[in-house]
C-alpha positions as a Markdown table, in Angstrom:
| # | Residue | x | y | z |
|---|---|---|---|---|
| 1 | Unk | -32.1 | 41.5 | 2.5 |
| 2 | Unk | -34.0 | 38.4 | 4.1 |
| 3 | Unk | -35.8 | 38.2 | 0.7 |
| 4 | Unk | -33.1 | 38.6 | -1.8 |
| 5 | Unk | -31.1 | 35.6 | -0.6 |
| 6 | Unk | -33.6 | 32.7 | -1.2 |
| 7 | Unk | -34.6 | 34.3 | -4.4 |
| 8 | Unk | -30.8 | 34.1 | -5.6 |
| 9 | Unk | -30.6 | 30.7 | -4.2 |
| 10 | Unk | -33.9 | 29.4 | -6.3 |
| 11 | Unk | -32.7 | 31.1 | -9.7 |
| 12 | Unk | -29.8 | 29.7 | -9.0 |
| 13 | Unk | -31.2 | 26.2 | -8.6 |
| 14 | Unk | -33.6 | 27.1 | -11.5 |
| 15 | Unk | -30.5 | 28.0 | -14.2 |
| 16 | Unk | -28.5 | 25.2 | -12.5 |
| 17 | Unk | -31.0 | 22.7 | -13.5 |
| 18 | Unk | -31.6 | 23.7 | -16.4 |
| 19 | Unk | -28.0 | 24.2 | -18.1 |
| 20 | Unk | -27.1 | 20.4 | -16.9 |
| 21 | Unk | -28.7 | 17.5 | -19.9 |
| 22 | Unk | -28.6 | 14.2 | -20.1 |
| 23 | Unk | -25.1 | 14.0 | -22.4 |
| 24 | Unk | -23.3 | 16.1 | -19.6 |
| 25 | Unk | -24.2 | 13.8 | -17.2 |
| 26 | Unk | -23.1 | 10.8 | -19.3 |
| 27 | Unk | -20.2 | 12.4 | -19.4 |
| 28 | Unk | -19.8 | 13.1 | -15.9 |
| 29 | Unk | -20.5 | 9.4 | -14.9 |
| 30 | Unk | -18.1 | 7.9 | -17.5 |
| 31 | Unk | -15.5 | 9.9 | -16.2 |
| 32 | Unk | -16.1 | 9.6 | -12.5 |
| 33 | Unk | -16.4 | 5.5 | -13.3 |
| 34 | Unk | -12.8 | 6.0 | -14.7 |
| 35 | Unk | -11.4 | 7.4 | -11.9 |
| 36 | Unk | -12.7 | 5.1 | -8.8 |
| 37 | Unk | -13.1 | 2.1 | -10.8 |
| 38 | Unk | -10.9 | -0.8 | -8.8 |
| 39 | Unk | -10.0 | -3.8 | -10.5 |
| 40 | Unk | -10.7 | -7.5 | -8.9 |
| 41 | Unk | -6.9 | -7.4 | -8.0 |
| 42 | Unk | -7.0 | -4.1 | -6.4 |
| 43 | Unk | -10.5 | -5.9 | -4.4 |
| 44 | Unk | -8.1 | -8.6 | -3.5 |
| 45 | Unk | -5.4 | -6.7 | -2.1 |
| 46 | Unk | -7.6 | -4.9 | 0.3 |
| 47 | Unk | -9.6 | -7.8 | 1.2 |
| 48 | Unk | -6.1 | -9.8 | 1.9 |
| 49 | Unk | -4.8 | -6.6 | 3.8 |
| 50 | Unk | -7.9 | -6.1 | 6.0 |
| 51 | Unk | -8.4 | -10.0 | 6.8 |
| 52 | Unk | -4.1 | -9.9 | 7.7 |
| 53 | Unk | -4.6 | -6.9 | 10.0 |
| 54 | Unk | -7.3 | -8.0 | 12.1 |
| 55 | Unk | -6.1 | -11.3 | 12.7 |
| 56 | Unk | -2.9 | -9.7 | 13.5 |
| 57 | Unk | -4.5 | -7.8 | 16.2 |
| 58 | Unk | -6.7 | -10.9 | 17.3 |
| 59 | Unk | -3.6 | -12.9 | 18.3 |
| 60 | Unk | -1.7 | -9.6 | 19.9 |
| 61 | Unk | -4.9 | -9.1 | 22.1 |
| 62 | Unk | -4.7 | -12.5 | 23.0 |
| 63 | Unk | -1.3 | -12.9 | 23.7 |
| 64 | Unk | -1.5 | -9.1 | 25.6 |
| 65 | Unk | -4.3 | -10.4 | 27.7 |
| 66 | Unk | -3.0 | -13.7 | 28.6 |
| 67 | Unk | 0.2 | -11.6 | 29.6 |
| 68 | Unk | -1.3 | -9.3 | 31.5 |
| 69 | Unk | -3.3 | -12.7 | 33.3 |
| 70 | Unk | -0.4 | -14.1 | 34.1 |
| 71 | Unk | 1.5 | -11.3 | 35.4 |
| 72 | Unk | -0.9 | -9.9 | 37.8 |
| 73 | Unk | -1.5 | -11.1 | 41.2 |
| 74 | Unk | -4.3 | -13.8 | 41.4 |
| 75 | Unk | -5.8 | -13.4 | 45.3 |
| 76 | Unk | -6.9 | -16.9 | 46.6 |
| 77 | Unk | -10.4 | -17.3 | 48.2 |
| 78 | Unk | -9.0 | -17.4 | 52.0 |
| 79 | Unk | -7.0 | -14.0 | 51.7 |
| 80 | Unk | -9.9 | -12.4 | 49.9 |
| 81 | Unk | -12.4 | -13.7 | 52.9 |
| 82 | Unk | -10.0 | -12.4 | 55.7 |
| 83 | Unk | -9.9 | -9.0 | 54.6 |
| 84 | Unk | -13.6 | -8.8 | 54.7 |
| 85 | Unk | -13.5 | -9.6 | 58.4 |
């Protein structure tokens, strides 16, 4: 049984390899290129999307952090030094 696999799996790769030319994969690339190809306004559109989103999230961060700055307590330096003691 150990031996019967990985000769299956090499004729397999052997009648694989050889049933595929160079037309067929033509083909296959012409068709794939069809499929994914994104024009330059498609490009655009993501590159305007992405570049709107993280600035987005740049000025929320900033905003939440200033926020979050100014509503937490800020301990001066003679409270913090009387605690120690």
């Amino acid at each position: 049984m150990k031996r019967i696999i990985p000769v299956l799996l090499s004729a397999s790769l052997i009648f694989l390899s050889c049933s595929l030319s160079a037309n067929d994969l033509e083909t296959y690339q012409k068709d794939t290129d069809a499929v994914w190809r994104a024009g330059s306004g498609a490009q655009d559109g993501a590159f305007t999307s992405i570049a709107t989103s993280m600035m987005g999230w740049g000025i929320g961060l900033a905003v939440g952090i200033g926020i979050l700055a100014s509503v937490l307590h800020q301990s001066t330096a003679s409270t913090a030094h009387s605690t120690c003691h």
